[in-house]
Z-matrix of the N, CA and C atoms (Angstrom, degrees):
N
C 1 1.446
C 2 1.524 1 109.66
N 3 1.619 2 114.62 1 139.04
C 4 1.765 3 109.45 2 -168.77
C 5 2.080 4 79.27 3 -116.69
N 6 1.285 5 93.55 4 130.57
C 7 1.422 6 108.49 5 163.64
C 8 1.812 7 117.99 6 -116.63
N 9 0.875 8 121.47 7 118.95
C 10 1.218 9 135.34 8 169.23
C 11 1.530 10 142.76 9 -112.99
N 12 1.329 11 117.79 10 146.96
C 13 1.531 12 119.30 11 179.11
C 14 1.010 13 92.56 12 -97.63
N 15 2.167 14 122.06 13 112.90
C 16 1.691 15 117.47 14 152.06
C 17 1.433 16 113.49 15 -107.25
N 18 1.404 17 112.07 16 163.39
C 19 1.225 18 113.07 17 160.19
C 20 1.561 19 113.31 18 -96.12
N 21 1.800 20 109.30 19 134.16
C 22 1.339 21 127.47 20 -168.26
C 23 1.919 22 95.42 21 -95.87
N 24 0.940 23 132.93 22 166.12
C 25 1.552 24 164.38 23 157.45
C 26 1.103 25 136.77 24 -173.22
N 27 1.431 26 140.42 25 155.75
C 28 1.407 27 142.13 26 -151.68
C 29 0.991 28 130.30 27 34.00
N 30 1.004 29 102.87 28 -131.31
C 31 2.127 30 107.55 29 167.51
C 32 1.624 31 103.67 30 -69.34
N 33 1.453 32 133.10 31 0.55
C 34 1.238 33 105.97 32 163.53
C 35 1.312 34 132.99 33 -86.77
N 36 1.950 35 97.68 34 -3.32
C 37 1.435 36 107.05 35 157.07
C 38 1.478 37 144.63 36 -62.93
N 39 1.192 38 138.22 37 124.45
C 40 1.616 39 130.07 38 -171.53
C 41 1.183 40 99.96 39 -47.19
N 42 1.455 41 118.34 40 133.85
C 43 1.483 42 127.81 41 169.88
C 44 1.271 43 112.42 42 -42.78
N 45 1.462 44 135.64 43 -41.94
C 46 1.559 45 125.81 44 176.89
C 47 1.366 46 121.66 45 -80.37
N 48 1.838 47 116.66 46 -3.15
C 49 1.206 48 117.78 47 152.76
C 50 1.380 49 122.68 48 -75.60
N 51 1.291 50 132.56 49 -29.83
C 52 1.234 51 133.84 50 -156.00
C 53 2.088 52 112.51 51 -70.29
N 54 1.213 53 110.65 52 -35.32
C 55 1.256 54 100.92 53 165.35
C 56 1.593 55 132.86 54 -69.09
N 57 1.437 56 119.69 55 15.35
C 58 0.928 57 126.10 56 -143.41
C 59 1.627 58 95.86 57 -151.71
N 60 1.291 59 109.00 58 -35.66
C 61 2.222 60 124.68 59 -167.25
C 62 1.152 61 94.31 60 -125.17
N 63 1.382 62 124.81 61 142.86
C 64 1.419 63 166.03 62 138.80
C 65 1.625 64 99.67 63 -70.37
N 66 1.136 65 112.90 64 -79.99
C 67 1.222 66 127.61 65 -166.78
C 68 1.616 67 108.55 66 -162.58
N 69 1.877 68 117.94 67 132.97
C 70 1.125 69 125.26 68 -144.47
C 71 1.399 70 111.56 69 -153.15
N 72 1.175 71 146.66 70 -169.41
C 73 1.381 72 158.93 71 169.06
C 74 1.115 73 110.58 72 -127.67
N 75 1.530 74 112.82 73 143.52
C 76 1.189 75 115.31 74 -175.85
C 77 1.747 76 99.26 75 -150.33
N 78 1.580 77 109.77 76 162.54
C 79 1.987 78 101.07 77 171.38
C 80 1.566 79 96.81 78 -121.98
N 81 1.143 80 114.40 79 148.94
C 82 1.305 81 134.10 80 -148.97
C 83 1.934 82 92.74 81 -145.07
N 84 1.814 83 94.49 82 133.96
C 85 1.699 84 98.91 83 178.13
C 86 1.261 85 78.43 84 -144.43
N 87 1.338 86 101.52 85 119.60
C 88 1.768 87 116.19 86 143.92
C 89 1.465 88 87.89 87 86.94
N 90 1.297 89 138.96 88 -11.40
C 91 1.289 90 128.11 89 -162.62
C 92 1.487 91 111.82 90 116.71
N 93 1.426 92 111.54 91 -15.99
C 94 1.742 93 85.68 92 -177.94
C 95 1.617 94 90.17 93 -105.65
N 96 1.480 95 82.32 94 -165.15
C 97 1.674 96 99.21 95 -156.37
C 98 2.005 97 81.96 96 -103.17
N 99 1.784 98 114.08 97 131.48
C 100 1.124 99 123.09 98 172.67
C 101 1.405 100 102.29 99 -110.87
N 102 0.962 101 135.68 100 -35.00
C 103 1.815 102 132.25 101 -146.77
C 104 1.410 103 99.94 102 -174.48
N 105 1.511 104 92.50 103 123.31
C 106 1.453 105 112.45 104 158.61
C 107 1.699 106 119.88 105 161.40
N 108 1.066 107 114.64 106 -155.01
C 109 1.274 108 152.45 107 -58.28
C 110 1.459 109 111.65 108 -26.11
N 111 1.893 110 106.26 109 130.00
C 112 1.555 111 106.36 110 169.53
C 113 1.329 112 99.87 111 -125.02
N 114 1.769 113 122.04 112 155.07
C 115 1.222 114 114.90 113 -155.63
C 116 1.564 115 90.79 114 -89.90
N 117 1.804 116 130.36 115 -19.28
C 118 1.224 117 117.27 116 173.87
C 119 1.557 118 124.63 117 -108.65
N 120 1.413 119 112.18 118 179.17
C 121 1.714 120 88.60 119 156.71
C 122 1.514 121 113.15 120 -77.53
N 123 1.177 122 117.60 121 -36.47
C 124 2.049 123 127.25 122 -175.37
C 125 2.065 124 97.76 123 -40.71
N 126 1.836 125 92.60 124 -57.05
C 127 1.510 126 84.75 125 -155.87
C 128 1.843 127 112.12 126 -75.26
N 129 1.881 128 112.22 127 7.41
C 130 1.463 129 120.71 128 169.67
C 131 1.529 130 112.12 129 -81.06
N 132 1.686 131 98.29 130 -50.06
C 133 1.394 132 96.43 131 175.72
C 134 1.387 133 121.93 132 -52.01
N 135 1.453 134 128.30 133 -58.60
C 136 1.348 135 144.39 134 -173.83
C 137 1.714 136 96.95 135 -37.75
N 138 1.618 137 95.74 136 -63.32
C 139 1.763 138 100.64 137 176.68
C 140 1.420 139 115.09 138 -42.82
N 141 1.438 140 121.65 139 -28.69
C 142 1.322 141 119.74 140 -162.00
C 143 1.940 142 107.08 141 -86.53
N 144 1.371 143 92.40 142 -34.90
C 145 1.516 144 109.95 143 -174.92
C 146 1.656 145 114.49 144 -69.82
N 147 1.362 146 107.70 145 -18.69
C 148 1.566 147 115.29 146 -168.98
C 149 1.389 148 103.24 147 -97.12
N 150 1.131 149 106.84 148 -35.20
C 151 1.790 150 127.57 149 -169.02
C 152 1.656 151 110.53 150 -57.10
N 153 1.058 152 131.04 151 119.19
C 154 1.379 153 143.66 152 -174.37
C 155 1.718 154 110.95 153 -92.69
N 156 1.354 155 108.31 154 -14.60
C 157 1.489 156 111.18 155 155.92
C 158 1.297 157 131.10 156 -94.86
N 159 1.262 158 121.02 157 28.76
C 160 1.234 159 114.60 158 -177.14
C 161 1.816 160 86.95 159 -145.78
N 162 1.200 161 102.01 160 142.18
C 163 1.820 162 116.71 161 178.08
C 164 1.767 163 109.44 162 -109.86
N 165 1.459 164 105.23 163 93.60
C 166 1.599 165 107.20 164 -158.02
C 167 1.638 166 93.31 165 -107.96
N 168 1.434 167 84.07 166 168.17
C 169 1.497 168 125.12 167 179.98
C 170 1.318 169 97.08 168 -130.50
N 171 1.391 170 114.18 169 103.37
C 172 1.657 171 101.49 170 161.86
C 173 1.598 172 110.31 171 -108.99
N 174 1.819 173 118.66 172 38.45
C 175 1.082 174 102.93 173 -158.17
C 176 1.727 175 98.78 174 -83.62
């Protein structure tokens, strides 16, 4: 499984984020969307590092 911190904007935001995000963080496994909106990348990663559902590599 590949888990990742991306940054989301425009239409790559979920429609129920968009009234709310400009542009946002989000963590991503395999491709879907797991966690987010974070207003940084620091405060996605941190989320990602604490998180006991996700099996990371932050190398």
């Amino acid at each position: 499984m590949k888990t990742e911190v991306i940054q989301l904007k425009g239409d790559q935001l979920p429609e129920v984020w968009r009234p709310a995000w400009e542009v946002c963080w989000a963590i991503v496994m395999d491709g879907s969307l797991m966690a987010g909106p974070y207003a940084s990348e620091e405060e996605a990663r941190a989320s990602l590092a604490q998180s006991s559902m996700f099996s990371v590599d932050l190398g």
